[in-house]
FINUZA-803925 format. One line per 4 residues: number of its first residue (from 1); their letters; for each residue x, y, z of C-alpha. Coordinates in steps of 0.02 Angstrom, whole numbers, plus 50000, padded with zeros to 5 digits. Example, Ala and Ser with C-alpha at 12.3 -4.5 7.8 and 13.67 -1.06 7.14 Angstrom:
1) AS) 50615:49775:50390 | 50684:49947:50357 .
# end
This chain:
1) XXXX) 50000:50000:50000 | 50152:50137:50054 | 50242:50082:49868 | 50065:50101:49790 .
5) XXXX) 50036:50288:49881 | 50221:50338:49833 | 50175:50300:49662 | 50015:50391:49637 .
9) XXXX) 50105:50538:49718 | 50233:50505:49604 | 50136:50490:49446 | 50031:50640:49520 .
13) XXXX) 50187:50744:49491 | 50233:50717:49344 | 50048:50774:49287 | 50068:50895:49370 .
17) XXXX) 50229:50963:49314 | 50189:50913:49142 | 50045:51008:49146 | 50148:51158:49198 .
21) XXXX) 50268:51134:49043 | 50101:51112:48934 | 50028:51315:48990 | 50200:51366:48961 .
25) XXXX) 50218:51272:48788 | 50051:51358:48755 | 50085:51530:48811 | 50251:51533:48696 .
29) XXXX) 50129:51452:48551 | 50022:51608:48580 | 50146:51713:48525 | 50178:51619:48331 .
33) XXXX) 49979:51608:48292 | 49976:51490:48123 | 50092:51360:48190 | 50039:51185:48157 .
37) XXXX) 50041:51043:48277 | 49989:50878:48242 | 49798:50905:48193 | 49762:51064:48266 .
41) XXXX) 49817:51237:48231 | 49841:51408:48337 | 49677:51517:48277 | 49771:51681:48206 .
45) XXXX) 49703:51844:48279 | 49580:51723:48392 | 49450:51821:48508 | 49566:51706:48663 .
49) XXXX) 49730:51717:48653 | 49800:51546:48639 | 49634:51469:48607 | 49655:51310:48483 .
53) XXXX) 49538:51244:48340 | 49542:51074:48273 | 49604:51087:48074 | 49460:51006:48023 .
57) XXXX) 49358:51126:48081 | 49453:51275:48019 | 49335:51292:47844 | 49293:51458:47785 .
61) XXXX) 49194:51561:47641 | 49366:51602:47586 | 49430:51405:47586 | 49270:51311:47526 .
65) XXXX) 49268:51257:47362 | 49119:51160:47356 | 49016:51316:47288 | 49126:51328:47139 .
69) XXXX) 49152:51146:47103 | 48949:51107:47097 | 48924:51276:46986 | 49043:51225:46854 .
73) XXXX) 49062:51046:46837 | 48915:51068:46730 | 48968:51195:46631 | 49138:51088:46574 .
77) XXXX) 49130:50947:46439 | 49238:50805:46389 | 49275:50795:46201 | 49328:50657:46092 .
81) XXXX) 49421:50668:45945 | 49386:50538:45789 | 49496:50509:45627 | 49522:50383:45509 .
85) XXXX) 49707:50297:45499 | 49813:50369:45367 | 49938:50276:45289 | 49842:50129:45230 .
89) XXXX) 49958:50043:45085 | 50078:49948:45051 | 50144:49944:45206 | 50042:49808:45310 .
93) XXXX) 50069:49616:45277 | 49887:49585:45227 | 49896:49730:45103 | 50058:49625:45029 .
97) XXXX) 49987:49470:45016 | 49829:49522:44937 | 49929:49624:44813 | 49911:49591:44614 .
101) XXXX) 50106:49579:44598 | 50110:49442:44737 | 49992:49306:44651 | 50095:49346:44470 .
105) XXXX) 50261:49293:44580 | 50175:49157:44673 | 50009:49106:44603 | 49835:49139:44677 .
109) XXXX) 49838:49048:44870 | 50004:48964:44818 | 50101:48937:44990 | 50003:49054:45090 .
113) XXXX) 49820:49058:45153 | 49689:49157:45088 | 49686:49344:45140 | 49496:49413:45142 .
117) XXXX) 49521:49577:45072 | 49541:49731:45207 | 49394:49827:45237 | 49395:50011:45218 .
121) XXXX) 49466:50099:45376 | 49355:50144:45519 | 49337:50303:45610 | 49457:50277:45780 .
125) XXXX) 49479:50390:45928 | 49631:50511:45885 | 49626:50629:46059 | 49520:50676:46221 .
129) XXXX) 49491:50826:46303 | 49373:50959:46410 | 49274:51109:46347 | 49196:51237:46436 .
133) XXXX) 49023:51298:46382 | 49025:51502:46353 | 48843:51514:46300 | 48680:51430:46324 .
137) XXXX) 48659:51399:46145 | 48791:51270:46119 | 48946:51388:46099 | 49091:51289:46170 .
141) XXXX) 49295:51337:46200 | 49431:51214:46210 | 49604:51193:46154 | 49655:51193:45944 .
145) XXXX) 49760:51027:45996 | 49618:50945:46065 | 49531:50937:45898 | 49651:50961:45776 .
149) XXXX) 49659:50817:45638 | 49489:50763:45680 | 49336:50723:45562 | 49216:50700:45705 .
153) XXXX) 49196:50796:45880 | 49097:50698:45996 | 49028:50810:46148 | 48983:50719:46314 .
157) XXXX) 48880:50843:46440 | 48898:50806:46627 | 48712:50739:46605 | 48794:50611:46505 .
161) XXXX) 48703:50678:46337 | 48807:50672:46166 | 48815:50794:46039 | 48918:50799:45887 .
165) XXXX) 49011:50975:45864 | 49049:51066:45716 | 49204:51174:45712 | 49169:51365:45697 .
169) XXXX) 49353:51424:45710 | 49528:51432:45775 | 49684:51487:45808 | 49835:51376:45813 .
173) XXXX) 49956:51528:45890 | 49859:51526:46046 | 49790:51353:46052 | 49604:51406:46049 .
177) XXXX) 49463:51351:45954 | 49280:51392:45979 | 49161:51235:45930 | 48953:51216:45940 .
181) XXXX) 48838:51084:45994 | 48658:51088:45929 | 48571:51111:46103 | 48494:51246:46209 .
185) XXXX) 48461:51300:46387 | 48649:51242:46432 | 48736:51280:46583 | 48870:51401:46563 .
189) XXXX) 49020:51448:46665 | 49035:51669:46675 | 49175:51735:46620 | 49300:51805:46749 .
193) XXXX) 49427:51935:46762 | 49598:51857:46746 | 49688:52020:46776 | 49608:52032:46938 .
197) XXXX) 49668:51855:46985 | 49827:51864:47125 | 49958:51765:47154 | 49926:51609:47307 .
201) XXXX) 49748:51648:47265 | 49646:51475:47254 | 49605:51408:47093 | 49498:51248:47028 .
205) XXXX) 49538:51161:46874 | 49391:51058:46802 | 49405:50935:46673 | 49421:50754:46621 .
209) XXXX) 49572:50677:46670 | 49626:50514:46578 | 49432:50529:46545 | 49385:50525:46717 .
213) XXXX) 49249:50643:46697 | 49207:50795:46800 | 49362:50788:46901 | 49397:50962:47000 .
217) XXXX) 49564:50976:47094 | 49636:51121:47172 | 49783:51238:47201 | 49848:51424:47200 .
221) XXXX) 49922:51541:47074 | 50074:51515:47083 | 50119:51660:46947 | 50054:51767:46808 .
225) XXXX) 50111:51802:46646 | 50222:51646:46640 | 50340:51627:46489 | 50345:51438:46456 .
229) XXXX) 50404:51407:46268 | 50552:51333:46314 | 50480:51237:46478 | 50368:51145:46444 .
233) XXXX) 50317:50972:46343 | 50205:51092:46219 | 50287:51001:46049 | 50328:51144:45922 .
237) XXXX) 50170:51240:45927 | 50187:51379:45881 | 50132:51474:46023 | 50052:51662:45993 .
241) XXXX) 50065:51697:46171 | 50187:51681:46316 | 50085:51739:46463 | 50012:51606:46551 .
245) XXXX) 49933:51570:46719 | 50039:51445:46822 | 49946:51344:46952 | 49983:51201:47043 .
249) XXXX) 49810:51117:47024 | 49840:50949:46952 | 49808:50929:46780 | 49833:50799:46675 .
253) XXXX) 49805:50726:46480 | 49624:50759:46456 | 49622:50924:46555 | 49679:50999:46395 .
257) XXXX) 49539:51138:46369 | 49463:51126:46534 | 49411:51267:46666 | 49518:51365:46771 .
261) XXXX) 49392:51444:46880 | 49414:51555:47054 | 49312:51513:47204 | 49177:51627:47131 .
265) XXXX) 49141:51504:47004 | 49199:51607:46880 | 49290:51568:46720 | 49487:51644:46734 .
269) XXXX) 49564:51523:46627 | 49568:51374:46475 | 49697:51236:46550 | 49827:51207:46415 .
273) XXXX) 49997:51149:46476 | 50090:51061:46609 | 50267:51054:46639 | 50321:50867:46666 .
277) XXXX) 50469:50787:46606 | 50333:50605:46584 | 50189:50686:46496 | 50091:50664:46673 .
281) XXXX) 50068:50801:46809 | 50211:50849:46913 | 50190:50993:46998 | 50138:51149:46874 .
285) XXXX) 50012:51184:46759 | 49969:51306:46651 | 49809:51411:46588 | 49779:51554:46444 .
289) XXXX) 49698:51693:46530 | 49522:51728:46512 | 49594:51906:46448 | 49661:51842:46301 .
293) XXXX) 49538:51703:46270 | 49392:51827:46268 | 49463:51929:46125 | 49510:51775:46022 .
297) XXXX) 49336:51670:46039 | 49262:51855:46000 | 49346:51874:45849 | 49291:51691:45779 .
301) XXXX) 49135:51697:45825 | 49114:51893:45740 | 49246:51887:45588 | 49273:51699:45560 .
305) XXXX) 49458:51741:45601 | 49579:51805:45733 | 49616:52008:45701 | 49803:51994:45751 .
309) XXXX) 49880:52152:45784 | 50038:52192:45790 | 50178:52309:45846 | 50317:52285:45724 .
313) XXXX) 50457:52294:45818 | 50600:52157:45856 | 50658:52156:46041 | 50736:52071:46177 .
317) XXXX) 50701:52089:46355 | 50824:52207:46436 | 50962:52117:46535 | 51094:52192:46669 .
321) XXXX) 51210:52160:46523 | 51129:52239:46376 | 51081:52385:46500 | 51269:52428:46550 .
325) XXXX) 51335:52400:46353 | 51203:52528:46313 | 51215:52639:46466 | 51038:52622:46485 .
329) XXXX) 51016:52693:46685 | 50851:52729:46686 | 50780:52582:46717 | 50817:52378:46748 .
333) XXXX) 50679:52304:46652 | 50587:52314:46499 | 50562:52259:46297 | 50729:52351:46195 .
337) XXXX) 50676:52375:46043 | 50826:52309:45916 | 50718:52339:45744 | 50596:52440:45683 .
341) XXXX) 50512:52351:45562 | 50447:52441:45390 | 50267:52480:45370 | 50216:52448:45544 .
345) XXXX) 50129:52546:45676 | 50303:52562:45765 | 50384:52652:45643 | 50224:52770:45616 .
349) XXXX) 50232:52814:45807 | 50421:52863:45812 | 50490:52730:45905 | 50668:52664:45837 .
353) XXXX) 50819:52558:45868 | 50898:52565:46058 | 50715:52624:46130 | 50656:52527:46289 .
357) XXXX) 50464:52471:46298 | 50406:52487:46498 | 50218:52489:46478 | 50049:52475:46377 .
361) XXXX) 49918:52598:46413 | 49977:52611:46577 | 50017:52431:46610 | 50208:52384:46657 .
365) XXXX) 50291:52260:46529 | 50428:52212:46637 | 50449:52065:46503 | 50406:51973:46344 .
369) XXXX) 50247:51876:46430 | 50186:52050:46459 | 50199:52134:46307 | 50133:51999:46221 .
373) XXXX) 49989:51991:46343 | 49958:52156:46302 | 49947:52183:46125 | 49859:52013:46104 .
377) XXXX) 49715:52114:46199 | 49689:52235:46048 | 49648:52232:45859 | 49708:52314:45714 .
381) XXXX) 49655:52505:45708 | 49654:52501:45880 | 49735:52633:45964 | 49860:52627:46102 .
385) XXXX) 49992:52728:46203 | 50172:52659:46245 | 50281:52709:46366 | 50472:52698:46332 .
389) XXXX) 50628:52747:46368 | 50744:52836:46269 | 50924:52920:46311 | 50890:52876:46481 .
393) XXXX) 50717:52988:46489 | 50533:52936:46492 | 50432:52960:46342 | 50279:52908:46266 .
397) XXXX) 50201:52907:46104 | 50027:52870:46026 | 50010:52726:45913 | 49868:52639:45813 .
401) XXXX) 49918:52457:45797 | 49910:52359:45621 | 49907:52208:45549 | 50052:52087:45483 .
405) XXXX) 50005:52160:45322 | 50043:52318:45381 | 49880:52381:45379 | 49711:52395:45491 .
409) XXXX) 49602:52282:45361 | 49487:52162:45438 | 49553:51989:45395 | 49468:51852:45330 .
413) XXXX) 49451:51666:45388 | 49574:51563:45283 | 49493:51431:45149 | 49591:51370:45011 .
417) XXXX) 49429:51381:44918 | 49521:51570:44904 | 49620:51465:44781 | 49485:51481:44650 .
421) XXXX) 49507:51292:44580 | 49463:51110:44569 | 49610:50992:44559 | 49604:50839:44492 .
425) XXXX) 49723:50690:44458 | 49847:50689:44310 | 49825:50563:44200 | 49953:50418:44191 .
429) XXXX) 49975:50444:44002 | 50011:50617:43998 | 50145:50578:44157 | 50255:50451:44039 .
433) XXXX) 50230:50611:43894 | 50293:50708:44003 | 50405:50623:44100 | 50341:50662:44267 .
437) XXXX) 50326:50567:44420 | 50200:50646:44514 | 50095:50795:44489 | 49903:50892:44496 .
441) XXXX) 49810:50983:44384 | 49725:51127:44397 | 49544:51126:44341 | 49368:51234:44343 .
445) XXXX) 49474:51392:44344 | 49372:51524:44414 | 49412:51701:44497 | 49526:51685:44662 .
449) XXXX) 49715:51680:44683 | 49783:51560:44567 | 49692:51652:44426 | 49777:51802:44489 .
453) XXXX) 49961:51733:44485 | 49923:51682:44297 | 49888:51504:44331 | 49778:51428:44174 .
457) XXXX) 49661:51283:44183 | 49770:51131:44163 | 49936:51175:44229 | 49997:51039:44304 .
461) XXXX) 50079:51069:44489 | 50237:50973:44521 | 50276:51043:44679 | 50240:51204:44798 .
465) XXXX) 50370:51273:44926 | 50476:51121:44853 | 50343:50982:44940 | 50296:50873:44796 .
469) XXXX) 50116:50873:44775 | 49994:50718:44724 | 49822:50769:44784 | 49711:50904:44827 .
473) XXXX) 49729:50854:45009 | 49950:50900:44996 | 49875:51057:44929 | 49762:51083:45045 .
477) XXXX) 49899:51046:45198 | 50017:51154:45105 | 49901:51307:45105 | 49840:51277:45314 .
481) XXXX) 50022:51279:45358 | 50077:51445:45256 | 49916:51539:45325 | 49937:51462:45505 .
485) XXXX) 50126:51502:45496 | 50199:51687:45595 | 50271:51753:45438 | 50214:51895:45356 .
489) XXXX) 50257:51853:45198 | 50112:51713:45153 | 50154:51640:44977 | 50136:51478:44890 .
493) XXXX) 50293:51458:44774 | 50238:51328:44643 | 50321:51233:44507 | 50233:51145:44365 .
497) XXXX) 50198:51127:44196 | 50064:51127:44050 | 50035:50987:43954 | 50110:51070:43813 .
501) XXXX) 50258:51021:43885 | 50296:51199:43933 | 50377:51239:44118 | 50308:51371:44230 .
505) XXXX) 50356:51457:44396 | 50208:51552:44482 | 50219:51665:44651 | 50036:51644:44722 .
509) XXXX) 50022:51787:44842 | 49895:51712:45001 | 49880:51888:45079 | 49731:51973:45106 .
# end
């Protein structure tokens, strides 16, 4: 009984002065509010001082996304991509043994079984991806690489309804293209303000994941107006913008397209990118602004065609090297302008060679993701005001943007129907005549470009921008890439012949 006693009274003192270490611990914890221990967390700026809440407990309007999750899942779709294999020749063993040449050699079923003959390819998946609905009437953004190459657009709602989509438009340089679903009385995600979106401000991205549909994860902005061209596992798109949102929501293949949306529910950005070394998430993602995307679904849906403008200027960002070889003092950042280009709003407003670019109406452009941000916001014949530096003094000058063409003209969707011809297939006699391999003639002349250039009804084409051409489809690639390209010079540099036997060399000017 005495050893039992002196061990309560021992154990009671050890409570006791554990207890005593405990309020201490906690008074000293009062001072650091946000600390985390284990599962429960010091209440910063709590009513009483040192009071403790359990983490679980700790949700607030300003952390709980389930208000934006259940008002836009809805409003995102997934989207399947469908083409038919290319490439069907010569090239498979069944197309072998069922060829003519084969049963000459070896006789009809001599040796080998009988090969049924191949069916004509089927329509397979090429790509999936998310959309997010911009209008109760079927209108519908996602990313260009989500559909491009496809014959067929399948469109699954959250309601599980399908829809096929036809494209209305888009625009390879920013990886945008606005599609349509017959349907009405849609749900539809409201557009945002992306400039008013801050850094470690939380973010949802919606989508479908390896098609896991109406996923929503979550994460911060990690930064604004992110560069990423030569980050990132984006292929060689050609990318019309550098000035992305980076996030650390997970996103993955099939978030392509998706919503970036603020806790509002609101629309602030189209998921595009992720940086990952594996093609899978691992650790940043990226999203066009809704700043940008606005303008560029606006100008599809109005003019069938992005109005690009441009500044005309070549620059670099400004360096602490290039600033100290051309004593440049006045500032540390900005776009130095190393050519003016000819024709181009730049050279209208003054500016020249050794000038430094530090802001758009107003808006800093410490770097290239800037500037391009902020141009990409206006049209041709828009007018703007630039701030710049010049021999170490602030200026700034008044200029009305224009277009690669070097002027403010509304530009046109591109068709090769602009071409103003039929094509059809040379015959196989007038090849040997002529001692040609390959080659497409032009038929059904009518007005457009190639009767502009010169080109007569059947001229044969051997070849345009020295890529041999067979069918109206090479053609048809051939014109897509010149009018999707950056240049400004869009031409179609063709070699051919008449039947006559006479060579020609035509310059077929694309430009508007």
């Amino acid at each position: 009984m005495k050893i039992y006693g002196k061990i309560t009274l021992l154990a009671c003192g050890v409570a006791m002065l554990s207890s005593a270490f405990t309020v201490m611990a906690m008074r000293g914890v009062s001072q650091a509010p946000g600390k985390i221990f284990g599962d429960t967390v010091v209440a910063a700026g709590s009513p009483q001082k040192g009071a403790f809440i359990n983490v679980s407990q700790r949700a607030t309007p300003e952390t709980d996304f389930t208000h934006a999750a259940e008002s836009t899942i809805n409003g995102v779709v997934s989207i399947k991509s469908y083409a038919t294999p290319r490439g069907y020749g010569y090239g498979s063993r069944s197309e072998m043994f069922s060829d003519p040449l084969f049963d000459f050699f070896f006789g009809q079923g001599n040796g080998r079984r009988q090969q049924p003959r191949q069916q004509e390819p089927q329509q397979q998946q090429l790509g999936l991806g998310s959309g997010v609905i911009i209008s109760d009437d079927g209108y519908i953004v996602t990313n260009n690489h989500v559909i491009d190459g496809a014959e067929r657009l399948e469109i699954t709602l959250n309601d599980n309804r399908n829809f096929n989509a036809k494209v209305i438009g888009t625009d390879p340089k920013t990886d945008l293209a606005l599609i349509k679903i017959d349907a009405k009385d849609l749900p539809v995600i409201p557009i945002g303000n992306s400039d008013a979106l801050k850094v470690g401000e939380w973010v949802l991205a919606v989508g479908n994941p390896f098609g896991f549909t109406s996923t929503v994860t979550t994460g911060i902005v990690s930064a604004k107006g992110r560069n990423i061209s030569t980050m990132t596992n984006s292929g060689n798109r050609s990318m019309g913008i550098e000035s992305f949102i980076q996030t650390d929501a997970a996103v993955n293949p099939g978030n392509s397209g998706g919503a970036l949306v603020n806790l509002a529910g609101e629309l602030v950005g189209i998921n595009t990118a992720i940086y990952s070394q594996t093609g899978n998430y691992a650790g940043y993602s990226f999203a066009i602004p809704t700043s940008i995307v606005t303008k560029i679904i606006t100008d599809i849906k109005q003019y069938g065609a992005v109005q690009r403008a441009v500044l005309g200027i070549r620059y670099s960002e400004l360096t602490p090297q290039l600033a100290k070889e051309k004593k440049i003092t006045a500032v540390n950042d900005g776009l130095y302008v190393g050519q003016v280009e000819d024709r181009s709003a730049a050279m209208q407003a003054g500016l020249k060679e050794g000038d430094v670019i530090v802001a758009i109406n107003g808006v800093a452009t410490h770097n290239t993701a800037q500037l391009q941000e902020q141009i990409n916001r206006y049209r041709p014949g828009d007018k703007i005001t630039i701030g710049y530096v010049r021999d170490n003094k602030q200026h700034t000058a008044n200029v009305t943007l224009r277009n690669d063409q070097g002027d403010t003209k509304i530009t046109k969707a591109a068709d090769v129907m602009n071409l103003g011809c039929a094509f059809k297939a040379v015959p196989a006699e007038t090849l040997r005549e002529l001692e040609l391999s390959n080659g497409l003639q032009v038929s059904g002349l009518k007005d457009g470009k190639f009767k502009d250039a010169g080109i007569k009804d059947g001229f044969i084409i051997i070849d345009i921008n020295n890529s041999r051409v067979t069918s109206a489809e090479d053609v048809e690639n051939i014109y897509n890439a010149i009018m999707k390209s950056g240049g400004h010079d869009k031409v179609m540099f063709i070699t051919g012949m008449y039947p006559t036997g006479v060579k020609r060399y035509y310059a077929v000017d694309l430009a508007e």
